[in-house]
C-alpha positions in Angstrom: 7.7 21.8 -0.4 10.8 20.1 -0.3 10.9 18.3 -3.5 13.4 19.5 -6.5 11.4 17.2 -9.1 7.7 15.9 -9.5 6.2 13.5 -12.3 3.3 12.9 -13.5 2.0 10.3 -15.9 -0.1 12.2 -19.0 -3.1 12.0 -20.2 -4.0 11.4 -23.7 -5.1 15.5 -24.3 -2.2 16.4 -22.6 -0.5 14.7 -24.8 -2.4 15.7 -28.3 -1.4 19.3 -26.7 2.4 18.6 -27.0 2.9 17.6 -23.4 1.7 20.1 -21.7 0.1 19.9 -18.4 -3.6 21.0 -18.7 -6.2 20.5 -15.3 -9.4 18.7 -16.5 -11.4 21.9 -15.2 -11.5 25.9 -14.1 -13.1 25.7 -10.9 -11.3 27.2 -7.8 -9.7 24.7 -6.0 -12.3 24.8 -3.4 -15.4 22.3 -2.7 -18.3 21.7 -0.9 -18.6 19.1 1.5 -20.1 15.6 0.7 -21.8 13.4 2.7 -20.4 10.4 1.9 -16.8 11.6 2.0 -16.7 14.6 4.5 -16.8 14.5 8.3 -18.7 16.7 10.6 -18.3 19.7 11.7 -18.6 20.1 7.9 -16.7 23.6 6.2 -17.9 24.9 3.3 -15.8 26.3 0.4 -13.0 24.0 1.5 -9.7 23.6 -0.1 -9.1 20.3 2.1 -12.4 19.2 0.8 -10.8 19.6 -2.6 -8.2 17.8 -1.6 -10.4 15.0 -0.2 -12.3 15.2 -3.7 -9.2 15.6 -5.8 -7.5 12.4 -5.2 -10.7 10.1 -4.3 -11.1 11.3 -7.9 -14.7 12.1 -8.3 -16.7 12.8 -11.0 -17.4 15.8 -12.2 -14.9 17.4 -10.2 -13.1 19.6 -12.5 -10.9 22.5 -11.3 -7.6 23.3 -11.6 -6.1 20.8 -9.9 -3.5 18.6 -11.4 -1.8 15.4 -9.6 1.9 15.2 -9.0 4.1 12.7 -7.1 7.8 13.2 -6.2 8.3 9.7 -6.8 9.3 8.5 -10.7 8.2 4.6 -10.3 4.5 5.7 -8.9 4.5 8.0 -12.3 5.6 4.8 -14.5 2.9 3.2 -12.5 -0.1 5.6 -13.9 1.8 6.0 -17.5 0.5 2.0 -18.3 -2.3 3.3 -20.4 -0.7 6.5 -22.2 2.7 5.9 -21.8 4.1 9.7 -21.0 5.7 11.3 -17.8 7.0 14.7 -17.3 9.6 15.8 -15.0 8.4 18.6 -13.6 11.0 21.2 -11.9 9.2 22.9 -9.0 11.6 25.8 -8.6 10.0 28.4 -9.8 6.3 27.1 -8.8 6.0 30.4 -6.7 6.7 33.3 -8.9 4.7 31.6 -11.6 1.5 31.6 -9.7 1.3 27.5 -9.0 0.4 26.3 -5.4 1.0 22.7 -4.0 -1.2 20.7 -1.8 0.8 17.7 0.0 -2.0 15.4 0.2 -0.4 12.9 3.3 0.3 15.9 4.9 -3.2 17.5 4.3 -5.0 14.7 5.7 -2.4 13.5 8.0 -5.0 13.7 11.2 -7.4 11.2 8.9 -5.3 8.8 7.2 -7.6 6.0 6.3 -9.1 9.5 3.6 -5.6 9.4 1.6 -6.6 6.9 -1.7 -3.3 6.0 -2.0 -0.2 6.9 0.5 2.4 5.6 -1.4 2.0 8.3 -4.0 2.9 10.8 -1.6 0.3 12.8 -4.3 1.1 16.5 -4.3 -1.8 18.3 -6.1 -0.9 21.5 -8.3 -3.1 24.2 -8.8 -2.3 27.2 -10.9 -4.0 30.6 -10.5 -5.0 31.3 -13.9 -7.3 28.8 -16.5 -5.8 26.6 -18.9 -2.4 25.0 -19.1 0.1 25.0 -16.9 3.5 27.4 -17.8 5.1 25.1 -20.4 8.9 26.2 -18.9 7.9 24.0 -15.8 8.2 20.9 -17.8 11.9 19.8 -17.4 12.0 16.5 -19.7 9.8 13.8 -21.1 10.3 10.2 -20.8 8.5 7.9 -23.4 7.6 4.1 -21.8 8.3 0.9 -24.3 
């Protein structure tokens, strides 16, 4: 990944948790396929179903996943409701365990399955449950 920075817009809990980045679930970062969403041949235990799930954002698909975009307007964009975006400092996303999943360039052979391109979405998956490493979190930007 060539991206120094990331944002992301919070989410009430993450905020009640003192801005901390916290997936909505534990599940590997694997899924099944879906009718409605995946094409044939279908693969089974897929992390590019995951990815397909991930940012269509369907229900009750909880794992580890977190979004990310390397873009700081997009973030402001999604912060409307709660008002919070991290910086988040991808340098040491390696030795800490955190994986990225470019989502354009995930899907790049089926672009009409990207929700929304412009994000340039970058989905972050840590291996272990619970909270991202808190050290990741580089500054926080309050919106008036």
């Amino acid at each position: 990944m060539d991206y120094k920075y990331l944002y992301r817009a919070l989410r009430r809990a993450e905020i009640e948790a003192g801005y901390k980045l916290i997936p909505k679930g534990t599940m590997e970062f694997v899924a099944e396929p879906r009718l409605d969403l995946d094409v044939f041949p279908m693969v089974f235990g897929s992390e590019t179903n995951a990815i397909r799930h991930h940012q269509w954002k369907q229900n009750g698909f909880t794992t580890r996943g977190i979004s990310a975009t390397p873009h700081y307007e997009r973030a402001l964009f999604y912060a409307k409701r709660n008002k919070v975006v991290v910086r988040i400092d991808t340098e040491h996303f390696q030795s800490l365990g955190i994986r990225t999943f470019d989502v354009n360039e995930s899907l790049r052979e089926r672009p009409h399955e990207i929700a929304v391109p412009e994000d340039d979405e970058i989905i972050l998956v840590y291996e272990k449950d619970g909270e991202f490493p808190a050290q990741i979190i580089t500054d926080v930007t309050h919106i008036d």
